[in-house]
C-alpha positions in Angstrom: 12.8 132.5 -142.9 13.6 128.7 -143.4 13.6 127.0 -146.9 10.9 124.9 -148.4 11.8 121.1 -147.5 9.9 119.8 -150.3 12.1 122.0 -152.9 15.1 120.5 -154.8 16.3 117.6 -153.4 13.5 117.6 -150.9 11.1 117.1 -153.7 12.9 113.4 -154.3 12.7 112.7 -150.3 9.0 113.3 -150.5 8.9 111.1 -153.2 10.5 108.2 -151.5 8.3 108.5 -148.6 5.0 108.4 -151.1 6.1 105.3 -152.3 6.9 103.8 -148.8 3.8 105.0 -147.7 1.7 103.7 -150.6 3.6 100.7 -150.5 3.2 99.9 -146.7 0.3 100.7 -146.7 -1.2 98.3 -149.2 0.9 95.4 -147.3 -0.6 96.1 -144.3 -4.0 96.0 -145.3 -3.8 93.3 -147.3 -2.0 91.4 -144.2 -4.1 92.6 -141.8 -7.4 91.7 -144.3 -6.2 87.9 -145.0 -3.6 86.8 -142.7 -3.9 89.2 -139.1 -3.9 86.1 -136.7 -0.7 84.2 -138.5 1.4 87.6 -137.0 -0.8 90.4 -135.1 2.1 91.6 -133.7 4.1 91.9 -137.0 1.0 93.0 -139.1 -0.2 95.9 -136.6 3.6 97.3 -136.5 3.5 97.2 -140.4 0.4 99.2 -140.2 2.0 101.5 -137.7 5.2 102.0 -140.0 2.6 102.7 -142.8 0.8 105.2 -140.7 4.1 106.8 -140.1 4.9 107.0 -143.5 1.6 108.9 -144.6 2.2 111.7 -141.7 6.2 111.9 -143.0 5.0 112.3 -146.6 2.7 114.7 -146.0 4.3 116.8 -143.7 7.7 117.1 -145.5 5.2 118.0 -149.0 4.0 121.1 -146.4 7.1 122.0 -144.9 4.9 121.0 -141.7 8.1 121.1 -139.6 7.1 119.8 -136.3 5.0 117.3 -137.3 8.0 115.9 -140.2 10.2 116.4 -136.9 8.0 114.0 -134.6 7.7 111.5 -137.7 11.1 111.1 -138.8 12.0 110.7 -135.0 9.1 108.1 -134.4 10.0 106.0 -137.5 13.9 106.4 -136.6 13.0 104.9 -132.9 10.8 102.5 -134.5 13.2 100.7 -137.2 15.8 100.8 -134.4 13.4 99.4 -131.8 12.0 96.7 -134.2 15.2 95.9 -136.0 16.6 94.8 -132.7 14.0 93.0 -131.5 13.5 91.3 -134.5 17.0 89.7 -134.5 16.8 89.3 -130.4 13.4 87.9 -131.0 12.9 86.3 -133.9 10.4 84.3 -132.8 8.5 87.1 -131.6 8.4 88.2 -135.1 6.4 85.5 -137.3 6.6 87.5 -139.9 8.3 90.5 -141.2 7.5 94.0 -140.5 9.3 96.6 -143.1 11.1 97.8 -140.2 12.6 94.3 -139.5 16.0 94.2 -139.2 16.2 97.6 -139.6 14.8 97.4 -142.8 17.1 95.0 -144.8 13.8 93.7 -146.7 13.3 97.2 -148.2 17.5 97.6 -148.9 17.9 99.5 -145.4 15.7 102.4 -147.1 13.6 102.2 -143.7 17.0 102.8 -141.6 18.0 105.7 -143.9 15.1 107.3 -145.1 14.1 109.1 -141.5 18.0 110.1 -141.1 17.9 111.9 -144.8 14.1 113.6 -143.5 15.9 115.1 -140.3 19.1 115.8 -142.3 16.6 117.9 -144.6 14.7 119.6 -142.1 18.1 120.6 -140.3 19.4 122.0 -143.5 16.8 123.7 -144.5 15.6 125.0 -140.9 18.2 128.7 -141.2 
C-alpha cells in the first residue's frame, strides 16, 4: 500500500501548489479580463499554467496519483517548453507567462515545483 502524498512533507508541497494556483490564477484572469489583446498568446498560457496548478493541487491533496502524475509532467514540459521559447522568442512573448524563462519571475519555483511533485509521488509510490 503506497503512502499518503499529502502527509508530512507532502502537506508543504500541497501548499505551495495552493498558492501557485491561487496566485495564477488571479493573474490570469485579471490579464485575460483587462489586457487579453496586448498578449493572447502569453495570457492564455498563464491561464493554462493556472489550470495546471489547480488539477496538481488537488490531486496531490487526494493522493490522486495518476492524475498528480499527468500534471506534474504537463507543467514540467510546459515551463521547459515556454522557458525556451521565451528566451528564443522573445518577441513572441509580449508579456510574461509564470512559466517564462522557466520561471525566473516566480524564483524558478515553476522549474522546481513539478520535479519536487514527481520526487513525492515516486517516494511515496512503495
Amino acid at each position: 500500500m503506497s503512502e499518503d502524498v499529502a502527509a508530512g512533507p507532502g502537506r508543504l508541497l500541497v501548499a505551495v501548489y495552493g498558492v501557485f494556483a491561487v496566485a495564477a490564477s488571479s493573474r490570469a484572469g485579471l490579464q485575460l479580463a483587462t489586457s487579453f489583446s496586448d498578449a493572447p498568446v502569453a495570457y492564455l498560457l498563464s491561464a493554462l499554467a493556472a489550470a495546471v496548478y489547480v488539477v496538481a493541487t488537488v490531486a496531490l491533496a487526494r493522493s490522486a496519483r495518476r492524475v498528480a502524475q499527468w500534471a506534474c509532467g504537463f507543467e514540467l514540459a510546459g515551463v521547459l517548453v515556454v522557458g525556451t521559447l521565451s528566451l528564443l522568442l522573445p518577441d513572441a512573448f509580449p508579456d510574461e507567462t509564470v512559466w517564462s524563462s522557466y520561471g525566473l519571475g516566480y524564483a524558478l519555483v515553476p522549474l522546481v515545483l513539478p520535479v519536487l511533485g514527481l520526487l513525492r509521488l515516486r517516494v511515496t509510490a512503495s
